[in-house]
N, C-alpha and C positions, 0 to 999 in steps of 0.2 A: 134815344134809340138809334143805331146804326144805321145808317144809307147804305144800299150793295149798291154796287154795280153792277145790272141788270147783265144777261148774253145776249138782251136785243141791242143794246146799248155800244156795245162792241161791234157791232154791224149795222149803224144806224147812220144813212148818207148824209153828204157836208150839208145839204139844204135842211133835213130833219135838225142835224145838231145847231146848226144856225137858229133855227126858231125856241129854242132854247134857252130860257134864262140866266141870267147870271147866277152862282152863287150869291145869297145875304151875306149884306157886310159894309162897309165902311171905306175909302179910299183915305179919309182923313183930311188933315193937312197936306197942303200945297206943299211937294218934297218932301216932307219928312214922314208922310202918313200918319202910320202910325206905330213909326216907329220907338219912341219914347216909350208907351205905354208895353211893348211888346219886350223892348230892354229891360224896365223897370222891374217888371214881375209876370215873364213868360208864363210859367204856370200858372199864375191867373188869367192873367188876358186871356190865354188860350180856353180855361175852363168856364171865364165871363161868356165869351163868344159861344161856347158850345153849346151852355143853357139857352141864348137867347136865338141861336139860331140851328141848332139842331149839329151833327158830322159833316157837315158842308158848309162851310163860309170862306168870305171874299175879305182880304184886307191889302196894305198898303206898305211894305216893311222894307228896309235895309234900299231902300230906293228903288223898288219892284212890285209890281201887282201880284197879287200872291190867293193862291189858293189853299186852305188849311183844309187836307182829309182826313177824319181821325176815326180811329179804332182798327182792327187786325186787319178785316176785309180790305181797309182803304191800301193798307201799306200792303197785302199781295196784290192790290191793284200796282202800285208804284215797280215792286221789286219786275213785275210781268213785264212792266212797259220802258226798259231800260233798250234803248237803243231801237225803240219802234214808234212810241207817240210821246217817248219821253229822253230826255237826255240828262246825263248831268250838266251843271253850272253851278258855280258859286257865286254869290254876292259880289257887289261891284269894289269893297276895299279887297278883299280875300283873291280875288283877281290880280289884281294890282302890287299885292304884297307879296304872292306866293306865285308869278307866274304864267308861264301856260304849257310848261314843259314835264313836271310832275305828275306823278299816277293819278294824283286827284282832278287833276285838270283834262287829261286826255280822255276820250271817246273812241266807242270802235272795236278794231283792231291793235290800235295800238293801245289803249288801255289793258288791253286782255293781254299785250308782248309786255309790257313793264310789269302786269301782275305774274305772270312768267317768272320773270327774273327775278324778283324780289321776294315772291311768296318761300323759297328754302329756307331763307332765314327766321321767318316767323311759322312753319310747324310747331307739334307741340314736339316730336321729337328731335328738335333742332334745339330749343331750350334743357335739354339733358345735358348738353355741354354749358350751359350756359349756365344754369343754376347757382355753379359754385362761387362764377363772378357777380351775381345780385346778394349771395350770402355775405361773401366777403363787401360788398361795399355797403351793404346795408348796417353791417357789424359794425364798420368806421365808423356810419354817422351817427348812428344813437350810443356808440363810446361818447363820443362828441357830446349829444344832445345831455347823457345824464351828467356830463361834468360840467353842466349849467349849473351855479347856484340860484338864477333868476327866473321866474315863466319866460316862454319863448311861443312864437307864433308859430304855431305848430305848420300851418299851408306851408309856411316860408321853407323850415326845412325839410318836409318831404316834397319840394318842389326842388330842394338842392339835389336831394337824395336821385330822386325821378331821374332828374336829367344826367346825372352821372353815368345812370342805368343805361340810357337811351344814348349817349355819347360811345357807353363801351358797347353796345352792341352795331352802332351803326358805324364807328371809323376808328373801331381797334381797343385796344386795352384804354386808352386815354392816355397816356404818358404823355404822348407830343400836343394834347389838349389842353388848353387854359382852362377847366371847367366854370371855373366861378367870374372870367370876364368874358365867356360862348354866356352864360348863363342872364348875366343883365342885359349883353344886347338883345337873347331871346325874348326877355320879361318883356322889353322896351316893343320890340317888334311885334312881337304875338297881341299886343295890346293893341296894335292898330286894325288889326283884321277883321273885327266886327264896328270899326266906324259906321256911322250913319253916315257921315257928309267926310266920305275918303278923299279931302281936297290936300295936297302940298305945300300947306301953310305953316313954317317955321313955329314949333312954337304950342299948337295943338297935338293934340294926341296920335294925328294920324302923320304930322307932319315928324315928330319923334320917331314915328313906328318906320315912315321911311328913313331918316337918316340911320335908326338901327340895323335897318336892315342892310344897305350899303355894307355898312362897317363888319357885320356881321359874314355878308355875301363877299368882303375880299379875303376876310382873315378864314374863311370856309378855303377859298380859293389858294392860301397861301397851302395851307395843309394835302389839296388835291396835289399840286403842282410836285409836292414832295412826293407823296405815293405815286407819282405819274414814273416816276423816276427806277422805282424797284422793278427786279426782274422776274419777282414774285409775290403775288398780291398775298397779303393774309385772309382768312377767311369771316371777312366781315360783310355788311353792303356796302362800302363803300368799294371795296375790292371786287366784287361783281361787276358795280356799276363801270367798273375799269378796265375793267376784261371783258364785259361783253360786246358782242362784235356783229353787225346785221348782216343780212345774207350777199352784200357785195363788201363785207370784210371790213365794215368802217364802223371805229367807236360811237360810243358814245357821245354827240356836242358836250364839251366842257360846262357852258351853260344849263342844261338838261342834268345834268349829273350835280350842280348845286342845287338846283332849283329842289331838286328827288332830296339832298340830304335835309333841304331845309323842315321840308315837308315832312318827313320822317319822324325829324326832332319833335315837331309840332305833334301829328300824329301819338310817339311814342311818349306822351307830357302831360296832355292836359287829361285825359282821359283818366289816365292811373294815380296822376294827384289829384284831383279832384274825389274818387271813389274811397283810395288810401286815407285823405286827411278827413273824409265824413263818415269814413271805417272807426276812427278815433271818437269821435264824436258822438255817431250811436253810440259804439259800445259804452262809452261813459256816461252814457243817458241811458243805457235798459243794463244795469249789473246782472241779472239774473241771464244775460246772451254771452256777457262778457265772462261770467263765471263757466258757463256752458264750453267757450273755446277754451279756456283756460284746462276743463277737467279733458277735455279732446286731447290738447298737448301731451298733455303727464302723463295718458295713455301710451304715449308714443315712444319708440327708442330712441335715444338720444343720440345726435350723432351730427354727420354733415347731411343738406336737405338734399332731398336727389326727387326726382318726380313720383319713383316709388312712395315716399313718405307724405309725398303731398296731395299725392290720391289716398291716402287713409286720413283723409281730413275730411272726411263729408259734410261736417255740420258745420267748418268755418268755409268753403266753397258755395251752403245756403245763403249764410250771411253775407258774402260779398255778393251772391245773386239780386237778396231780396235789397240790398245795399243801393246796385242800379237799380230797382223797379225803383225804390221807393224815393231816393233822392236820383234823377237820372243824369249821369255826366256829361250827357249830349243830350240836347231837348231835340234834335232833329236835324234833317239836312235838307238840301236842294235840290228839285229836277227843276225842267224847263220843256213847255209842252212844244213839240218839233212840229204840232196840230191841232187845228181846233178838234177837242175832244168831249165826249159827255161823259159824266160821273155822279151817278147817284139824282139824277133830274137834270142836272144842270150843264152848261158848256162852258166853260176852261177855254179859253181863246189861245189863239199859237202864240207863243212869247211867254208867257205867264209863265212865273215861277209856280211849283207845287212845291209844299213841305209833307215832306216826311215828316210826321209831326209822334218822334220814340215817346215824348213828355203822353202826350193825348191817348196812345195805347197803353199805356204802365198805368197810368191813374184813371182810366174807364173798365169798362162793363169790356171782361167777362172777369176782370179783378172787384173781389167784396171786402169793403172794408179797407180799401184801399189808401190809407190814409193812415193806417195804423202800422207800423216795421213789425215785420211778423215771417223769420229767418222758416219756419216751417210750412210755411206757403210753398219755398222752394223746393221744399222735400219731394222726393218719387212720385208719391201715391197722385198728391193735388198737384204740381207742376204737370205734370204729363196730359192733366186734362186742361189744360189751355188748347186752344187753337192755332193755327199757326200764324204767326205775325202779331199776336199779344204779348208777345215778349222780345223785344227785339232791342237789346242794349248796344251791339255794335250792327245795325242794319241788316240789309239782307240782301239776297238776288245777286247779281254782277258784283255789285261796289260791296257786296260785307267786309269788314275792316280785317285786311288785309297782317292785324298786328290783335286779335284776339286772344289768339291763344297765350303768346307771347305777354298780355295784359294780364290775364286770369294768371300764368304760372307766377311774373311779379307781383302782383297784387299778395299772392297767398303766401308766395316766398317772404313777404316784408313783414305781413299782419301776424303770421306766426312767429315769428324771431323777437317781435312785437309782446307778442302774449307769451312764449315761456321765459323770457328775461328781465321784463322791465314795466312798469307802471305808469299811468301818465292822471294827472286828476285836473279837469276842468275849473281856472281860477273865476271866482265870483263875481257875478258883475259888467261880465262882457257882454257885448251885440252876439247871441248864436245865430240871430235869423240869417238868410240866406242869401249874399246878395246871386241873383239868378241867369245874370245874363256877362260874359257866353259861357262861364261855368257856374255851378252854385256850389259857394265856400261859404264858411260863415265873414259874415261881415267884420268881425274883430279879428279874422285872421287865425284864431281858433287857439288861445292862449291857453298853454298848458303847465303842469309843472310834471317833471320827468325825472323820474328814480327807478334804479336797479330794483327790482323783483324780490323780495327777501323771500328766500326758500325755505319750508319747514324743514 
């Protein structure tokens, strides 16, 4: 059953929330908490704890005291309290790797001047120009993929594809890009950002993920220094970030403008592979959904995709809906209480992390059957009657993901080009479970075998 957050509770003095108990729950282990068990299999752990202690518990994660509030109420508590009894922060590696100069990193004022800037490029009609470059390099790469005669890991290459996408929207066509060696120090770096023990030890994962990222943060820098050069930006973000200018006339820090592309990449990556490559996945595990976008397509005029044509997709736009509920590409994010606070009975101490726990809303009550991939749950009639903050795939309030839209037009632009040309069949035999943490792909990497489309 759901905890609210009472209106007394909002108005209830430091000495009342003091006498206040803790949320139930666990600290764990000495340093590590419990973290292990929250990496292994977030969607459990989360759904263990929530049997045994109700929408409010206390545990110990990513080296933080942490408060998990789940279901819709909890998260318009959170989206409410963004810069009044709540802040963002991220974890102590994601700190460390990504910064403190980036949109994700900033508070404020200045969070709301970087989403300024930034947000023209990720409209939805900002992606009308855009379109035709996610067609064409989508087309590349599954040319590519079917002139495999072997299975191929399917994550791997829509992790190549992804980043392509997210290279030419944030620092130009790519021509002056290496994509595929941006691309492993990406792998290398991104992989550090959810360490447990984010220490600079040669050698381990976190100690890789910084030396990646160096390499990564000069040869960013090589390519700034060139565009620093022109007397006219092109119309990417990286070219904003270059032109914009504060009110006594001064750029952007050079530092501030990597830290922004790093972030971006990251941002524009994991989200759309991860949803893309479990797009695959279902579909090849429920035929009868798959046949369903397939008779969608055929309906359609043939041609180049333009947003016109991918708004008469409504029933592959369910599937990528009920896509994130059901497998969600973000289990959740971070605040940080700026106060001791009460929520649901209990007091939340200042410093404590809160999650936004997207995982804990998508698989609870007021969703039935939630366990079951069911693309017409998204449909008009029943989506409409959710509540608000039970469905919340890229977040909400201040911080909602600033590269949504942008996500949903790629996503639909790939899965359809996807479905009227080409085949893909899941080879026998492989691990599909899920590993979960900090995205959930399949564990074998999701081997496929991939052939052109025979047309009647």
């Amino acid at each position: 059953m759901e905890i609210l957050a009472s209106p007394e509770e909002s108005s209830m003095s430091p000495e009342d929330i003091a006498r206040l108990p803790l949320p139930p729950g666990s600290a764990g282990l000495p340093l590590l908490g419990e973290t292990l068990a929250f990496m292994r299999n977030t969607g459990g752990f989360i759904e263990e704890r929530r049997q045994r202690h109700g929408d409010v518990f206390r545990s110990h994660v990513l080296g933080e005291p942490i408060a998990f509030l789940l279901g819709p109420e909890a998260n318009r508590w959170i989206f409410a309290g963004e810069n009044k009894y709540l802040r963002n922060r991220w974890h102590v590696a994601g700190r460390k790797l990504l910064g403190d100069q980036s949109v994700a990193m900033l508070n404020g004022a200045a969070h709301l001047t970087r989403r300024r800037l930034l947000a023209p490029h990720f409209t939805y009609n900002a992606m009308r120009a855009f379109a035709p470059r996610i067609e064409a390099i989508t087309h590349r790469h599954c040319e590519q993929w079917a002139a495999r005669t072997e299975p191929f890991k399917a994550v791997d290459a829509v992790r190549a594809l992804v980043f392509e996408v997210a290279i030419s929207l944030i620092l130009g066509d790519g021509k002056a890009v290496d994509a595929a060696y941006m691309n492993r120090l990406f792998r290398q770096w991104a992989g550090g950002l959810f360490s447990p023990v984010p220490l600079d030890i040669p050698f381990t994962p976190f100690g890789r993920a910084v030396a990646a990222g160096k390499e990564m943060h000069a040869y960013l820098e090589s390519l700034v220094v060139a565009r620093e050069k022109l007397t006219e930006q092109p119309p990417d973000v990286l070219g904003s970030l270059l032109s914009t200018r504060d009110e006594e006339g001064r750029p952007l820090p050079r530092e501030a403008i990597l830290q922004e592309i790093e972030l971006q990449l990251y941002a524009g990556h994991d989200t759309t592979v991860t949803v893309t490559s479990n797009l695959l996945l279902l579909l090849a595990q429920h035929p009868e959904v798959l046949e369903r976008c397939r008779q969608e397509q055929r309906g359609l005029e043939q041609g180049p995709l333009t947003l016109e044509t991918l708004r008469a997709m409504p029933y592959l736009h369910q599937v990528i809906q009920e896509a994130m509920r059901f497998i969600n590409p973000v289990g959740g994010s971070f605040r940080v209480t700026t106060q001791d606070v009460a929520y649901g009975g209990y007091r939340i101490p200042k410093g404590w992390q809160v999650a936004l726990c997207i995982i804990g809303a998508h698989q609870g009550p007021p969703w039935t059957d939630s366990k079951r991939f069911d693309p017409e749950r998204m449909g008009p009639e029943r989506c409409e009657q959710k509540p608000p903050g039970a469905y919340v795939p890229f977040g909400g309030g201040p911080r909602v993901c600033l590269g949504q839209h942008f996500a949903m037009v790629e996503m639909a632009a790939i899965v359809s080009l996807l479905l009227r040309d080409y085949q893909w069949e899941l080879v026998p035999g492989q691990d599909l479970s899920l590993k979960s943490f900090p995205i959930p792909i399949p564990r074998s990497g999701l081997l496929v075998r991939f052939s052109p489309l025979q047309h009647p």
